[in-house]
N, C-alpha and C positions, 0 to 999 in steps of 0.2 A: 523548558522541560518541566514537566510534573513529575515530583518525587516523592516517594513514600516511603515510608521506614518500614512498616510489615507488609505482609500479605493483606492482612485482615483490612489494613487500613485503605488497599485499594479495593478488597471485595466490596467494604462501606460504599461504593463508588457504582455497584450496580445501579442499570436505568438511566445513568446520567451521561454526558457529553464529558470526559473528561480533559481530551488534547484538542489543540489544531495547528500542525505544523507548520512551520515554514514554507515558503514555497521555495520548489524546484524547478531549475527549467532543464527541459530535455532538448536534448544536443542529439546532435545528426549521428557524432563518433560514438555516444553510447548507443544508438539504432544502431550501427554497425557495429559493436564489438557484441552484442546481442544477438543480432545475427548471426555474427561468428560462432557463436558459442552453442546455440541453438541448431544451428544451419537452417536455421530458417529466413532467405535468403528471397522471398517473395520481393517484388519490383517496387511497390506498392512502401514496402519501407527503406530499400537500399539506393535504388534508383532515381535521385536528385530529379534530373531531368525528365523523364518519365512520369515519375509521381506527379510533377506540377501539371500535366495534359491531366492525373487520376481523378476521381471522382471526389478529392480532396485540396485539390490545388496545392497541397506539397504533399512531402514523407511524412507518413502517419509512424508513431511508435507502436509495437507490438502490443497487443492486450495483454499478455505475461509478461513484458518488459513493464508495462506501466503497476501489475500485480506482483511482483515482485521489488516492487519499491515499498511493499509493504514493510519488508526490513530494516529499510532503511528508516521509514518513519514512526516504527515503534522504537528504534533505538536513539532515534531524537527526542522521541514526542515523554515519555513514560519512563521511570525506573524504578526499583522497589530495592530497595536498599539490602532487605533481609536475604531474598532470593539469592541464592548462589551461581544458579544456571535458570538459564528461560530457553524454553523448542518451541519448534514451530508443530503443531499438533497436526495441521490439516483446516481443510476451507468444508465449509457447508453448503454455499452459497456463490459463488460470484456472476456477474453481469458484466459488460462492457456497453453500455448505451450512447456513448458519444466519443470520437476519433479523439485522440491525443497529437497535432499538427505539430511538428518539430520545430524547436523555437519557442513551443508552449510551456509556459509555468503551470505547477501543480503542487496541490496539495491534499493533506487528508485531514480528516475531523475523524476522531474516533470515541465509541460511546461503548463501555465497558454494559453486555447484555447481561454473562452470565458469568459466577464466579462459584466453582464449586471443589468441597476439598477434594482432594486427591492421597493417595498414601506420599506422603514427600512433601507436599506442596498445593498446590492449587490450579486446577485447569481453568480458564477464562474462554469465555466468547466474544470479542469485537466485533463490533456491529463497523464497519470500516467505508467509510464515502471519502472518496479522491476525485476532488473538482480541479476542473479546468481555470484559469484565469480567465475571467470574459464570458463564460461560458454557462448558461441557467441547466445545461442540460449535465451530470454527473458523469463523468470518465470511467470509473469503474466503483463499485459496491458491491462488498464483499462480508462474508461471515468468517470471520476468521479466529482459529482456536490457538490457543498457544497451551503449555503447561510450564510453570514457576514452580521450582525447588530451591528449600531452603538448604 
């Protein structure tokens, strides 16, 4: 984990690659509790046996199940010591260019774009790429805003 004491001291970090997290591997029972949650219940991620006839040879994870890991990997990846509360602001940007095969590992690399003050704190843009294990082609990339209050 990269830790920082102020704000300031990760705005310094604009331009730059600052994390890259661990990998993950995505499990079939997170595709379903994702589902569940969602209802979004397409064959194509629930459907074990069917999936493998799909155009993927098995259960693909959801593209907002795989973007929504964004939370998890900012709260691994990044901390700011001063910050009292971090949001999630909204996305600019995302893509999905390559399947997430269940049983695949994942990770993200994130590069601090923009950091600017805000009344309270400080709004950021990550610049956010979640690669596949194995994989040259990127899983998902993403613009992602958060805002940090001190």
């Amino acid at each position: 984990m990269k830790v920082f004491a102020q704000l300031s001291d990760l705005a310094a970090c604009v331009g730059q690659h600052v994390a890259t997290t661990d990998w993950l591997t995505i499990t079939q029972d997170q595709v379903q509790q994702f589902a569940d949650a969602t209802h979004d219940q397409q064959w194509i991620h629930v459907d074990v046996e069917r999936a493998k006839q799909g155009p993927f040879g098995a259960p693909i994870a959801h593209g907002f199940l795989t973007l929504s890991l964004l939370s998890k990997f900012f709260g691994d990846a990044v901390h700011v010591q001063q910050a009292r509360m971090g949001v999630n602001y909204g996305l600019n940007k995302v893509r999905f260019p390559a399947p997430v095969p269940v049983g695949s590992r994942v990770r993200a690399h994130l590069t601090l774009a923009e950091a600017t003050p805000i009344d309270g704190g400080l709004q950021i843009q990550w610049n956010v790429t979640i690669e596949r294990e194995g994989s040259d082609k990127p899983v998902c990339v993403a613009e992602s805003l958060a805002r940090l209050y001190v």
